[in-house]
C-alpha positions as CSV (number, residue, x, y, z in Angstrom):
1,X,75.5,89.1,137.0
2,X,73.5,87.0,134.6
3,X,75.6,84.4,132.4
4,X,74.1,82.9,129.5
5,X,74.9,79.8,128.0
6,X,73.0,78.1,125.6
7,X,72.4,74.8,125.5
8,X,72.6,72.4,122.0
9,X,69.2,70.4,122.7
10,X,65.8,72.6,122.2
11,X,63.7,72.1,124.7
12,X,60.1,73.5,123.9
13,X,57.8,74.7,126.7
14,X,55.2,71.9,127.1
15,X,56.9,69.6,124.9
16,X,58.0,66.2,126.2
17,X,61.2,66.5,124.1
18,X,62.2,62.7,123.7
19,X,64.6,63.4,121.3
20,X,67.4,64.5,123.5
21,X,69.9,62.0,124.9
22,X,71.7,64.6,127.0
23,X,72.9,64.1,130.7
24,X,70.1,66.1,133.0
25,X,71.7,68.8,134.3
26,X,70.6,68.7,138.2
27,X,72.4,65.4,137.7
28,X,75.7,67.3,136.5
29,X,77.6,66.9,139.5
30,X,78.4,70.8,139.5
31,X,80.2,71.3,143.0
32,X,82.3,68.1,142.6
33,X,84.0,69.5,139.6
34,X,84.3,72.6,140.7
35,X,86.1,71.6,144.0
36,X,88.0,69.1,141.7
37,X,89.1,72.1,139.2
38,X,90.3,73.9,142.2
39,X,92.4,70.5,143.2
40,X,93.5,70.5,140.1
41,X,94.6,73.6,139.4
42,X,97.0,73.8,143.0
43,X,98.6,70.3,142.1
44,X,99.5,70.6,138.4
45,X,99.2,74.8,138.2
46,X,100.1,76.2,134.8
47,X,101.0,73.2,133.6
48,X,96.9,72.4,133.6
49,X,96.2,75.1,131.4
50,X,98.9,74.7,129.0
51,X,99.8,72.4,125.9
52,X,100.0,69.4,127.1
53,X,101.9,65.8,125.8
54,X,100.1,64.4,123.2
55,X,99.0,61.1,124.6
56,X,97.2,63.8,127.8
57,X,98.4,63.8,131.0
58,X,100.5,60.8,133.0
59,X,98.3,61.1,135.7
60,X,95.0,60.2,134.4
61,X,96.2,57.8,132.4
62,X,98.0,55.8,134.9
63,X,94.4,56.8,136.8
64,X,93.0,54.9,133.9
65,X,95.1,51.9,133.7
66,X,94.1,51.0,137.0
67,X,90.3,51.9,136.9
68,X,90.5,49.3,133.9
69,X,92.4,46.9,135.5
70,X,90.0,46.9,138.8
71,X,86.9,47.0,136.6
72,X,87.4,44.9,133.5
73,X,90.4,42.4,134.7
74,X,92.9,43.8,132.1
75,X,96.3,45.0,132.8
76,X,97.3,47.5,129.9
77,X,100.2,49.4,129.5
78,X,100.1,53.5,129.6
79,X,101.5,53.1,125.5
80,X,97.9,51.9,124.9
81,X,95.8,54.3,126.1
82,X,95.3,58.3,124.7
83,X,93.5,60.8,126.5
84,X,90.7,62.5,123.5
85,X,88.1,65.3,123.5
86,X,85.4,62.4,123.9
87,X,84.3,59.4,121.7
88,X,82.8,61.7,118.6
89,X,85.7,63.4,118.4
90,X,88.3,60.4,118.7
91,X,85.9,58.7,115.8
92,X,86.6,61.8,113.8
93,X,90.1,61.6,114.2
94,X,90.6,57.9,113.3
95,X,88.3,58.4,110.1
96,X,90.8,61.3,109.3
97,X,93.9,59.0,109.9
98,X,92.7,55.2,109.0
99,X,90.2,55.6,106.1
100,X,90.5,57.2,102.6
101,X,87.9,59.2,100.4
102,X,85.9,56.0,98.8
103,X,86.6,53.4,101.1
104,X,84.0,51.5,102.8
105,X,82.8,51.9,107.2
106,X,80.5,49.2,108.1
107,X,77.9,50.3,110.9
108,X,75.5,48.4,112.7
109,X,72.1,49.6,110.5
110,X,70.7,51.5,112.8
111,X,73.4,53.3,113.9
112,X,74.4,56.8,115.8
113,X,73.0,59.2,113.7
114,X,76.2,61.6,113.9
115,X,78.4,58.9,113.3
116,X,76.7,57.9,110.1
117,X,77.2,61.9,109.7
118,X,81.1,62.8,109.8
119,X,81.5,59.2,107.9
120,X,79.6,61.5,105.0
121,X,81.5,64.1,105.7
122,X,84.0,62.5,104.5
123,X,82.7,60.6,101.5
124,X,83.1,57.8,102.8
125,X,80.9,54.6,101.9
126,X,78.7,53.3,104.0
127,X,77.3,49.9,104.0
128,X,75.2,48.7,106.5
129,X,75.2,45.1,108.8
130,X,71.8,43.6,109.6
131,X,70.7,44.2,113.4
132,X,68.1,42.3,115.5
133,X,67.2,42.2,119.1
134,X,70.0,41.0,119.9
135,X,72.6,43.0,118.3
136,X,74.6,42.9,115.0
137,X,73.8,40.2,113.0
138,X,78.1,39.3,113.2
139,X,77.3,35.6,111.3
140,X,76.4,37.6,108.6
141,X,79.9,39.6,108.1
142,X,82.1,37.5,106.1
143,X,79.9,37.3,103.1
144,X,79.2,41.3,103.4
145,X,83.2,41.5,103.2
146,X,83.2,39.4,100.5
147,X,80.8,41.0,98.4
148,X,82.8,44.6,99.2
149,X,85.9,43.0,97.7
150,X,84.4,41.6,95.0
151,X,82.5,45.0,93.5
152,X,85.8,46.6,94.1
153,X,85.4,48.2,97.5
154,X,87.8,48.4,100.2
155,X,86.5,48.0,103.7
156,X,88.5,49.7,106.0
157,X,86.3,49.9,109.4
158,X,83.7,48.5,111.1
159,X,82.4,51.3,113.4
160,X,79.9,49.7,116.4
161,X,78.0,50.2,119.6
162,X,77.6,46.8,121.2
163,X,76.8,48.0,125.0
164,X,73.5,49.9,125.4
165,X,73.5,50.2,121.6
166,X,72.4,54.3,120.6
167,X,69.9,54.3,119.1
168,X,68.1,51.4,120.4
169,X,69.4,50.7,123.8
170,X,70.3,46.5,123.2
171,X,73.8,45.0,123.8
172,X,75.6,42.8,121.7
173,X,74.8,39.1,122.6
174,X,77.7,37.2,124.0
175,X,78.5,34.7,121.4
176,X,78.4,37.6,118.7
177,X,80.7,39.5,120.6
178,X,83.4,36.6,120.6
179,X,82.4,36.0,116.7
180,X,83.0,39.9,115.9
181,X,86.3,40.1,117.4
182,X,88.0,37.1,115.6
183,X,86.1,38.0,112.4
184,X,88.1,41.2,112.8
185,X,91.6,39.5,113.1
186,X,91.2,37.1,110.5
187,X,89.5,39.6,108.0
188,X,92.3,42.5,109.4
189,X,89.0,44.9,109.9
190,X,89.4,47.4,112.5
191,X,87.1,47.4,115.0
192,X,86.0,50.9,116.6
193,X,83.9,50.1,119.5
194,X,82.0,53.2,120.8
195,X,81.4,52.1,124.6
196,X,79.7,55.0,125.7
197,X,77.6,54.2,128.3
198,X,79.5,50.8,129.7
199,X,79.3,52.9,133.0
200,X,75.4,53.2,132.8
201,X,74.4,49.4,133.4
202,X,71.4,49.2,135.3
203,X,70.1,45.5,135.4
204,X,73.8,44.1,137.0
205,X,77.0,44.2,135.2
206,X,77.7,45.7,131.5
207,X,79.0,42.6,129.4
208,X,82.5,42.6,128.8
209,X,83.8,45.1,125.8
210,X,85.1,44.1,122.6
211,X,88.5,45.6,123.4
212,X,88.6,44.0,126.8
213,X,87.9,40.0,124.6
214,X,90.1,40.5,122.0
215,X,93.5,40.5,124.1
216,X,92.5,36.8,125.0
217,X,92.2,36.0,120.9
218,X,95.3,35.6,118.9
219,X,95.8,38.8,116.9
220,X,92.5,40.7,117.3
221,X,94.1,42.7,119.8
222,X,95.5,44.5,116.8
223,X,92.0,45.2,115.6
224,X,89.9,46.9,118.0
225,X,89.9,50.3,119.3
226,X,87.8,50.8,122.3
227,X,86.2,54.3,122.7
228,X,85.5,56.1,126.3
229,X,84.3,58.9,127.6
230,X,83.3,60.6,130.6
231,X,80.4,63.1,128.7
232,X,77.4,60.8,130.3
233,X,78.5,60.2,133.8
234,X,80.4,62.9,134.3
235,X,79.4,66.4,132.2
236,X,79.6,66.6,128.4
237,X,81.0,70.2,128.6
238,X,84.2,68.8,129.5
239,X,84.6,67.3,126.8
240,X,87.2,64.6,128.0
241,X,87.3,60.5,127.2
242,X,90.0,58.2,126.2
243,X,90.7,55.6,123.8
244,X,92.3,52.5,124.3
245,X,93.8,50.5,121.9
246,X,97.3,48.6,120.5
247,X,100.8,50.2,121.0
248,X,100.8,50.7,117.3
249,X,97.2,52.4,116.7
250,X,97.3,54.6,119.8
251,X,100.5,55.9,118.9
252,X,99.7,56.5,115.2
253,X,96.4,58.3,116.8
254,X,98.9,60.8,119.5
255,X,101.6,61.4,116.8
256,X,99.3,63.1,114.3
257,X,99.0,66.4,113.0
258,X,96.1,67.6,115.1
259,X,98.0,66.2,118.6
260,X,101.1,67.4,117.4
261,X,99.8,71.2,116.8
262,X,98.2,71.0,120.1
263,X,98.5,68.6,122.4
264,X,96.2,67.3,124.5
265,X,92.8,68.1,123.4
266,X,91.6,68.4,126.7
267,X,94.3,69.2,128.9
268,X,92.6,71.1,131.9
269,X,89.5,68.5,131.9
270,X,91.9,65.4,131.9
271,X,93.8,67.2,135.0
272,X,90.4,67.6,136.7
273,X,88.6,64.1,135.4
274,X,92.1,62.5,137.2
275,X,91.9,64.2,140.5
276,X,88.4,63.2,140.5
277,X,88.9,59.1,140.0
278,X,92.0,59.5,142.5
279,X,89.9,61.5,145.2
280,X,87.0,58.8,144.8
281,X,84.5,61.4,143.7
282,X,84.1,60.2,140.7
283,X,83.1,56.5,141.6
284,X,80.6,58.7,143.9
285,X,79.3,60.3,140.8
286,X,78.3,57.2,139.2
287,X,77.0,55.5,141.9
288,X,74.5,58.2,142.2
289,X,73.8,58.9,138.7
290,X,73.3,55.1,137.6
291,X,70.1,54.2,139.7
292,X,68.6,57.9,138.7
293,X,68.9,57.0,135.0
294,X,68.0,53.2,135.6
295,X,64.5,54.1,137.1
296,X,64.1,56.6,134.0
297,X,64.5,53.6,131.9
298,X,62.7,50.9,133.9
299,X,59.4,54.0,134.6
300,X,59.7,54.6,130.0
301,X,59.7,50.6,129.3
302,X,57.3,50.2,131.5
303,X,54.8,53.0,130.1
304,X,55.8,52.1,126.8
305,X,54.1,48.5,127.2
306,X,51.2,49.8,128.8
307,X,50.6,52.9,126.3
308,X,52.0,51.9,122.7
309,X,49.8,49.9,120.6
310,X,50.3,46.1,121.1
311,X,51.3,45.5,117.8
312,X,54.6,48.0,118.7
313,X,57.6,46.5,119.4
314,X,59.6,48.0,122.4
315,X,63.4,47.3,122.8
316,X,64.8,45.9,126.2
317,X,67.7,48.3,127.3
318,X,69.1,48.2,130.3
319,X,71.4,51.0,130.1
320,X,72.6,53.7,128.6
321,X,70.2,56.4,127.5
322,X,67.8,55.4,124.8
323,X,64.9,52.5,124.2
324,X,63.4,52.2,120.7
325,X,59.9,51.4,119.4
326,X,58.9,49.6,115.9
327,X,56.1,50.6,114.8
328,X,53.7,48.4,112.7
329,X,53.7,47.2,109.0
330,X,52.2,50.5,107.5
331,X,52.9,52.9,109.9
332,X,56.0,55.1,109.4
333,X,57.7,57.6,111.8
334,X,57.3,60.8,109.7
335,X,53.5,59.5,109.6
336,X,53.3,59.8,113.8
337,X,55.1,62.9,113.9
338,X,52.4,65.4,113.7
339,X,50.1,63.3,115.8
340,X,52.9,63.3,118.5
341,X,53.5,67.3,118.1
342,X,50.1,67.8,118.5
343,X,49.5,65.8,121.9
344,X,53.1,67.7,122.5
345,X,55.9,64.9,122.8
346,X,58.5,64.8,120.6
347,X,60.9,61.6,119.1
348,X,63.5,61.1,116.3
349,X,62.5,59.0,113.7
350,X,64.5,56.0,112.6
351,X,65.8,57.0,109.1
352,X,68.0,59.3,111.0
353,X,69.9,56.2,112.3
354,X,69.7,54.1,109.3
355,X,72.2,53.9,106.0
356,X,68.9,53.3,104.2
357,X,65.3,53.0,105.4
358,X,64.3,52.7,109.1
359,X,61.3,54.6,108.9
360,X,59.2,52.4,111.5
361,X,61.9,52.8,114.0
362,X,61.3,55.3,116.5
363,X,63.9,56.2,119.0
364,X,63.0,58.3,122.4
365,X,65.5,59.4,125.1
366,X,64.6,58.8,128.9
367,X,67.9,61.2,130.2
368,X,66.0,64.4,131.0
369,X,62.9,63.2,132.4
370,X,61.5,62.3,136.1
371,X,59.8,59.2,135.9
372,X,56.3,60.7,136.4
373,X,57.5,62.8,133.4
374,X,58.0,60.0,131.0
375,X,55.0,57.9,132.1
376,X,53.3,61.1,130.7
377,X,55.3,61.3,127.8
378,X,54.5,57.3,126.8
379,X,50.6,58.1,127.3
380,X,51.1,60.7,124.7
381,X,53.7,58.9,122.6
382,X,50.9,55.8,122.8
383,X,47.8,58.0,121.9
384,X,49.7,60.0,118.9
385,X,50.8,56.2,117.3
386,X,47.0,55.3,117.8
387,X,45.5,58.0,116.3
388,X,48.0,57.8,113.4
389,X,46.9,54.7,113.2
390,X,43.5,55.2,112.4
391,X,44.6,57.1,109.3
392,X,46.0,54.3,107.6
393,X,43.6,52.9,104.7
């Protein structure tokens, strides 16, 4: 009997939809989880489908603990890590418990465009950080702060994707990342690092988080929250990730109203998430996911260079899902748009991602393609910029 489920992204017959920065679904490891739901379910029983503690289940984060201890050399205690209903809703929630109406969140500019969204939401303020090819422009931070304080503001969190950076696919330089995480302890900002896609590195390893630096610098442990999340190399649907961060912050996030009304968020899909990292199918998972995705990315770049107009800029990701491309002085995204619906491939522009401006920024998704497919969709994406081109005075 037919069972229809609709998916969130609109995929048009035709179109090359480059907007999208969902998981593909014949990469959704369907019969894993399903043999893992049914593990689940005869270990834990009810108790997998009831309300569960607050903090999620024992078992996956102990599951946890030692995942992050094998991969990123950092003993942590079970007290600092929560099980959440993935990173966007674990950002909600700290926005909801750490910042008031009026104060200020500090975003890399560009930024995730839904991010920038339920910071709105909330009236909140936003104030963007500079951003070049290499990241956050950290150096300039202090003096941002500064100028916050002295108009009045409060600046109450710096929200920031340093690995495989959504929208544009850079990381965070090395040096910055040091910089950022002792500006946060001697500023007292709080840090929330999204780290989405640190299991998505395809040129060697992802560089270290922020969370994972600032337990070797005096206080900034104190600072930064680390977001994770199984939505990418897992299945979105789940809807299960983590966050890890002090004794004092990841209690503050279990013990509030939402966790204490019901629990776990994602009680069943934390049972089934643990029994797949204990059973080892979920280190399988991402060693077959990671080089699908990575020749996605290498095949896009690739076209990119060889299609875009030479006076395009093309970022250099090496992970995650996205790559971005600047467009030239005078040529906007909404100006390539109907060129690129016409020759049928579809992007995001960059205002989307930006507290203000970003309209030659043009980000495009390499998740849901075959390589052949995005070669094609470049060669479109290249032809549409030209041709808008030619319209410019």
């Amino acid at each position: 009997m037919p069972f229809p489920v609709e998916p969130q992204a609109e995929m048009r017959p035709g179109m090359i939809e480059l907007r999208w920065g969902d998981p593909d679904p014949a990469l959704i490891p369907v019969e894993k989880i399903g043999a893992a739901a049914g593990a689940a379910l005869r270990a834990a029983g009810a108790a997998a489908l009831n309300y569960g503690a607050n903090e999620g289940p024992s078992v996956l984060r102990k599951a946890l603990a030692e995942r992050i201890a094998r991969m990123e050399g950092q003993a942590l205690g079970l007290d600092e890590i929560v099980v959440t209903a993935g990173n966007s809703a674990a950002l909600g929630q700290l926005l909801v418990l750490l910042v008031r109406p009026g104060d200020v969140v500090l975003v890399e500019d560009p930024s995730y465009s839904l991010a920038l969204r339920m910071a709105r939401d909330q009236a909140l303020d936003l104030v963007g950080v500079p951003f070049d090819d290499h990241g956050m422009l950290v150096e300039a931070l202090p003096g941002i702060l500064a100028g916050i304080r002295r108009s009045g503001g409060t600046p109450r969190l710096l929200y920031t994707i340093p690995t495989f950076h959504n929208p544009t696919g850079v990381c965070l330089a090395d040096d910055r990342r040091r910089r950022l995480v002792e500006i946060a302890a001697e500023e007292r900002l709080l840090v929330v690092e999204d780290d989405v896609y640190r299991e998505l590195a395809y040129e060697g390893p992802a560089p270290a988080s922020l969370w994972s630096l600032a337990r070797d610098v005096p206080g900034a442990g104190d600072y930064v929250v680390r977001l994770g999340t199984f939505s990418k190399t897992l299945a979105p649907g789940l809807r299960c990730g983590f966050l890890t961060a002090s004794p004092v912050v990841a209690e503050r996030f279990a013990q509030s109203g939402l966790f204490d009304s019901g629990g776990c968020p994602s009680q069943f899909s934390a049972c089934l998430v643990a029994q797949m990292i204990l059973d080892g199918s979920y280190d399988e998972n991402v060693a077959h996911v990671r080089p699908a995705y990575g020749a996605r990315c290498r095949a896009l770049l690739a076209a990119l260079r060889e299609n875009v107009p030479a006076d395009c800029g093309v970022s250099a990701a090496a992970g995650g899902f996205f790559a971005w491309v600047t467009l030239p002085d005078g040529l906007t995204a909404p100006a390539v748009l109907p060129f690129a619906e016409a020759n049928r491939v579809s992007f995001f522009g960059g205002s989307r991602y930006s507290v203000g401006g970003g309209e030659q920024g043009i980000r495009l998704g390499f998740s849901m393609y075959r390589p052949e497919e995005l070669r094609e969709g470049a060669a479109r994406l290249g032809r549409s910029i030209a041709e808008a081109h030619d319209t410019v005075p």
